[in-house]
Kinemage of the C-alpha trace (Angstrom):
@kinemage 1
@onewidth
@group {chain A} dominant
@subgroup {mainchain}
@vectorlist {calphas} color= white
{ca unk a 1} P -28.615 0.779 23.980
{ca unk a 2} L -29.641 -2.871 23.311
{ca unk a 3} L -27.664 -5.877 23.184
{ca unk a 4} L -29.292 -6.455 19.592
{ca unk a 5} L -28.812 -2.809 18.922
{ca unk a 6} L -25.050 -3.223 19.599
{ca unk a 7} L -24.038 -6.863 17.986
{ca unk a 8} L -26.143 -4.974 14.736
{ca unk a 9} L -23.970 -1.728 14.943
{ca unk a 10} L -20.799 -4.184 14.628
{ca unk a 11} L -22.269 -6.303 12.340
{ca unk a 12} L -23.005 -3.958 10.142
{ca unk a 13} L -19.024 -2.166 11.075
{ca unk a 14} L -17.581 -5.515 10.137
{ca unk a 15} L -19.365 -5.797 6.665
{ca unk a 16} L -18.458 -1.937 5.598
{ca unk a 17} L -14.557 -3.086 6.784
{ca unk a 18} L -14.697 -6.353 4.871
{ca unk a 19} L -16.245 -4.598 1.633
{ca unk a 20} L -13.810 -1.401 1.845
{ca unk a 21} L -10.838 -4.387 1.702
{ca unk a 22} L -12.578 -6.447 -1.050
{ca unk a 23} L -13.283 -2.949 -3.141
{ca unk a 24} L -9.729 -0.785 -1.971
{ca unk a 25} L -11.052 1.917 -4.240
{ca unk a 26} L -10.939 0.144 -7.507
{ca unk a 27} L -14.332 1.097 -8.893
{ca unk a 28} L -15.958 -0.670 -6.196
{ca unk a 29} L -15.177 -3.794 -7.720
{ca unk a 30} L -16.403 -5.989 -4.346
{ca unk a 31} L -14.890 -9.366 -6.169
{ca unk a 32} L -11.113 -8.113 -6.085
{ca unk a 33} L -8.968 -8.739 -2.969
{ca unk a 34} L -7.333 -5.046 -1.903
{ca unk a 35} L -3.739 -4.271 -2.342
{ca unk a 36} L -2.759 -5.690 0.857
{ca unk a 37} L -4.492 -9.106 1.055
{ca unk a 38} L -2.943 -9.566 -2.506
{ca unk a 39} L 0.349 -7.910 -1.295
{ca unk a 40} L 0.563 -10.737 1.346
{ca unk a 41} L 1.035 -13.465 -0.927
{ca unk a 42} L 4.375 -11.497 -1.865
{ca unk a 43} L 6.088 -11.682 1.568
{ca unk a 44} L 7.398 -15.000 1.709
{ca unk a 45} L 9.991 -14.195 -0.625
{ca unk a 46} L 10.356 -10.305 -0.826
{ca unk a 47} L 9.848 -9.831 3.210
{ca unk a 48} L 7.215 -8.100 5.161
{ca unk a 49} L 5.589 -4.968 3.792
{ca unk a 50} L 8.293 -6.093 0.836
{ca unk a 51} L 11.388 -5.285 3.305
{ca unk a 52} L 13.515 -8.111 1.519
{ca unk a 53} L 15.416 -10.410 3.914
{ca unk a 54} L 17.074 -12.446 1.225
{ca unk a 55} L 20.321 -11.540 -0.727
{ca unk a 56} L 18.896 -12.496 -4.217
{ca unk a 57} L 15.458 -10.981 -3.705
{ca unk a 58} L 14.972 -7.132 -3.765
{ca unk a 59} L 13.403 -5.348 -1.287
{ca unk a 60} L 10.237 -3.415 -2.807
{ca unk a 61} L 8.767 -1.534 0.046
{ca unk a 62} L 8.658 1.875 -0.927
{ca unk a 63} L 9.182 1.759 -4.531
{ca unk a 64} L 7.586 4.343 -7.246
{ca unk a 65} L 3.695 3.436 -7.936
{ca unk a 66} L 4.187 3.501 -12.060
{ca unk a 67} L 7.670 1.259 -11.530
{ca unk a 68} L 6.261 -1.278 -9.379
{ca unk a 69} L 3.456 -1.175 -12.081
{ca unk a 70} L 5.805 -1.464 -15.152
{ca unk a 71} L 7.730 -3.503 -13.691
{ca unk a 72} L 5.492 -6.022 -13.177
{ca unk a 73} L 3.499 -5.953 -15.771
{ca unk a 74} L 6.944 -6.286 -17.812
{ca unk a 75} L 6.731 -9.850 -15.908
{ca unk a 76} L 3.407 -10.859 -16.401
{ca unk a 77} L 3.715 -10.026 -20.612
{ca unk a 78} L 7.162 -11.882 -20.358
{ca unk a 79} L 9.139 -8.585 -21.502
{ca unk a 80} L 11.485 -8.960 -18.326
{ca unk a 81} L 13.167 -11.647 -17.415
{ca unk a 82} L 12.599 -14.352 -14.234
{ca unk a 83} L 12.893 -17.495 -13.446
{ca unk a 84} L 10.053 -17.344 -11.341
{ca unk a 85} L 7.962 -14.159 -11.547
{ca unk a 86} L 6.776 -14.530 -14.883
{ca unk a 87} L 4.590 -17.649 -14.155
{ca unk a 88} L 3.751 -15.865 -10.661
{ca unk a 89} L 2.189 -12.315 -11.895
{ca unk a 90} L 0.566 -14.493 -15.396
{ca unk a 91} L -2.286 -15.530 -12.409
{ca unk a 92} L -2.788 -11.529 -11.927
{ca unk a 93} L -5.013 -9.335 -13.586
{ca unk a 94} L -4.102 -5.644 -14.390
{ca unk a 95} L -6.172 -4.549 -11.661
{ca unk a 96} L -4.740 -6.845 -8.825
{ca unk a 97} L -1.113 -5.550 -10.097
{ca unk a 98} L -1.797 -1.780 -9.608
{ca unk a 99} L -3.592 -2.607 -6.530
{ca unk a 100} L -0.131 -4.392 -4.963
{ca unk a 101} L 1.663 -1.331 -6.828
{ca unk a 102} L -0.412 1.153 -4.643
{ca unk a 103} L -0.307 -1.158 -1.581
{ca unk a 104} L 3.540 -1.497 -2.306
{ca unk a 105} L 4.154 1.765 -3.155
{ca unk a 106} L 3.202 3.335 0.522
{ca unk a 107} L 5.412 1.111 2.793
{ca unk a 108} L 8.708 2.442 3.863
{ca unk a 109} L 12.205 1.717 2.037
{ca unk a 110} L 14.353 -0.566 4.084
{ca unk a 111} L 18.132 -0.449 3.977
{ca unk a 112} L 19.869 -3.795 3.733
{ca unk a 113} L 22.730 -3.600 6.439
{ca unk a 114} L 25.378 -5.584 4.158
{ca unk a 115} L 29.436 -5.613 4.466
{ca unk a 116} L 31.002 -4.187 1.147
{ca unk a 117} L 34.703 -3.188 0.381
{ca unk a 118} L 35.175 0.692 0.818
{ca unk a 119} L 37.857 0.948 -2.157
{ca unk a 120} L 35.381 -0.750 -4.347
{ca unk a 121} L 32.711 1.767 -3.149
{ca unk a 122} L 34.928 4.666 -3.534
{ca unk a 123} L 35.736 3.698 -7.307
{ca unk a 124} L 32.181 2.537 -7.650
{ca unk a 125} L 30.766 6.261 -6.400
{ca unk a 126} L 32.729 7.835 -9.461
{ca unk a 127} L 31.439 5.103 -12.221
{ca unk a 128} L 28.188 5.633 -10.768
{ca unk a 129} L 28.545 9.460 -10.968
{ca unk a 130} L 29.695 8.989 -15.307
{ca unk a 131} L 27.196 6.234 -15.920
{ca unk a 132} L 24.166 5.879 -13.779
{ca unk a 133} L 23.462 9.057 -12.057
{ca unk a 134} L 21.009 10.834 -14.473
{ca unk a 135} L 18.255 7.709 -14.107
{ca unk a 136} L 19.445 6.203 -10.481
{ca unk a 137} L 19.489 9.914 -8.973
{ca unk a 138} L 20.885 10.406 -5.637
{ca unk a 139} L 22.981 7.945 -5.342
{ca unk a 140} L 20.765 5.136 -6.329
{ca unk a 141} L 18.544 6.607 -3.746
{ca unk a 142} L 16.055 7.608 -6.261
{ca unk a 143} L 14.402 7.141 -9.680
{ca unk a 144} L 10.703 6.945 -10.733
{ca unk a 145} L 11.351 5.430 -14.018
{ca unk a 146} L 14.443 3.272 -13.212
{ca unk a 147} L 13.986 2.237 -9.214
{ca unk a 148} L 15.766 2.311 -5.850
{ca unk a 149} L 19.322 0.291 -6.171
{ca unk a 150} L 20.945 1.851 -2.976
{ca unk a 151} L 20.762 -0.503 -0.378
{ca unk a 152} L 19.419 -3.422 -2.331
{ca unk a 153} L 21.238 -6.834 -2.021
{ca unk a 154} L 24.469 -7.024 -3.145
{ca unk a 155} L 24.030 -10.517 -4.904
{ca unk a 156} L 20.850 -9.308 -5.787
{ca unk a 157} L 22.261 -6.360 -7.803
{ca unk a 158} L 25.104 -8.925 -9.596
{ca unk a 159} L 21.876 -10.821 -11.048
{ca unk a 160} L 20.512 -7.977 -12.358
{ca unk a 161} L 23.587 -6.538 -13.901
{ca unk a 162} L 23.827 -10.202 -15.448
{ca unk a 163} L 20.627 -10.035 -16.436
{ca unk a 164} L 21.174 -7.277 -18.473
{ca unk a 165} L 24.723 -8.109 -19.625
{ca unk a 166} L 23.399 -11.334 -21.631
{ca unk a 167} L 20.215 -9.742 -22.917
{ca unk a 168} L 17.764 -11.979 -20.999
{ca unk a 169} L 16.224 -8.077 -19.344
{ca unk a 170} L 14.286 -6.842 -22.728
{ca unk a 171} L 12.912 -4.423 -20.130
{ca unk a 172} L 14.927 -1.180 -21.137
{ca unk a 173} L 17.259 -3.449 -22.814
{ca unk a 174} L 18.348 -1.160 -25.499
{ca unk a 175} L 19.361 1.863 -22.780
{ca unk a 176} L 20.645 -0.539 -20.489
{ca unk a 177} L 22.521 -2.844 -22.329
{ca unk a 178} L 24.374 0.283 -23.967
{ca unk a 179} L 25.424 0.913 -20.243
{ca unk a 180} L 26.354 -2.186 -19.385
{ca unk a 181} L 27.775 -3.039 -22.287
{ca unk a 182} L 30.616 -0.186 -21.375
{ca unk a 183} L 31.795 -1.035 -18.199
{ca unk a 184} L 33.970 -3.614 -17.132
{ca unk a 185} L 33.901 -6.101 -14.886
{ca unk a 186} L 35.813 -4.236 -12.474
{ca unk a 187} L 33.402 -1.243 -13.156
{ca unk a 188} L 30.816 -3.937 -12.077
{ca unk a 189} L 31.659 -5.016 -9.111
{ca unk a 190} L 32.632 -1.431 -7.838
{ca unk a 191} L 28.990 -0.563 -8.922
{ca unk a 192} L 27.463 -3.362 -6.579
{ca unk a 193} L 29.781 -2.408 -3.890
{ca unk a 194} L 28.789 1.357 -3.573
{ca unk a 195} L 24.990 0.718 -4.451
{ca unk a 196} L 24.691 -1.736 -1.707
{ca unk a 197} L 26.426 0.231 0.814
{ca unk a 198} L 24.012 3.349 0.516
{ca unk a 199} L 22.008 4.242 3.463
C-alpha cells in the first residue's frame, strides 16, 4: 500500500472520528458538540468525569440519565435554585443538556472520603430510615427521581437542605419542603452526617 493510499485511509479515519463526536447520536446533528466535549466545560468546578473535588459542589458522575436531565433543565427554566447554574445552563440548548446527561450519566460514582461524627451518623441512619428512605433508597445510595446523596459533600448537602428549608428549591418544593419542614435542626445535621459518610 501507498503512502497516498495510507495518509487517505487516516484522513478519511480522522473525519468519520471528528463527525461521530460532533453528531454523538443526536439525529446526526453534525453542528452540536457530543456529550463529552460539552461535558468538559463542567469539570472545573464539578471535577473530572464530574468526580467533585470541592465541598460545596456535588459530584455528578454517575447520576440517573432523566435526573441529570431534570435537574438541569430545572436550572436552565430557573425552577431550581443557583447562584450560578442558572445563568450557566441558559447558554444550553435542550439537546446539548441531554447530551451532558448521557455523557454524565455513564461515568462512575465517586465516594467523597470526608470525616463525620459516628453518633450523628448513627441517629442520622434512623431519621433517614422514617423520612428519606422511600425516594433516597439504599441509604442515599440510590434514587432515579430524587439522586445519589450518599457520599456527597457534607457542606454541600447543608446548602441543599438550606436550600430547601427557605423555599429558594421550587424543584420538588412542595414534597420536600413538607420533609424538611419536619425535622429539626438536630435531625439535620445527623442527616448530613450519615449521608456523607456512605460508601
Amino acid at each position: 500500500m501507498g503512502s497516498k493510499s495510507v495518509k487517505f485511509i487516516m484522513l478519511a479515519a480522522g473525519l468519520a472520528l471528528s463527525a461521530g463526536a460532533l453528531a454523538d447520536n443526536h439525529g446526526g446533528d453534525k453542528k452540536m458538540a457530543s456529550g463529552e466535549m460539552l461535558a468538559g466545560t463542567c469539570f472545573a468546578c464539578h471535577g473530572p468525569e464530574g468526580a467533585s473535588t470541592g465541598p460545596s459542589i456535588p459530584s455528578i458522575a454517575g447520576l440517573a440519565e432523566e435526573f441529570l436531565d431534570d435537574k438541569m433543565m430545572a436550572y436552565k427554566e430557573g425552577r431550581q435554585f443557583s447562584t450560578v447554574m442558572q445563568r450557566i445552563l441558559k447558554g444550553y440548548t435542550k439537546g446539548e443538556i441531554e447530551a451532558m446527561a448521557k455523557y454524565f450519566s455513564r461515568q462512575k460514582y465517586v465516594v467523597n472520603t470526608q470525616q463525620v461524627d459516628p453518633k450523628l451518623a448513627e441517629a442520622g441512619a434512623k431519621v433517614h430510615k422514617k423520612a428519606c428512605e422511600k425516594c433516597h433508597e439504599d441509604g442515599g445510595r440510590s434514587g432515579e427521581e430524587a439522586g445519589v446523596l450518599a457520599g456527597q459533600w457534607a457542606p454541600y448537602l447543608r446548602y441543599m437542605m438550606e436550600d430547601y428549608r427557605t423555599g429558594r428549591s421550587k424543584m420538588l418544593e412542595k414534597k420536600m419542603a413538607k420533609k424538611v419542614e419536619k425535622l429539626s435542626d438536630a435531625d439535620t445535621e445527623a442527616l448530613i452526617h450519615f449521608y456523607a459518610g456512605q460508601k
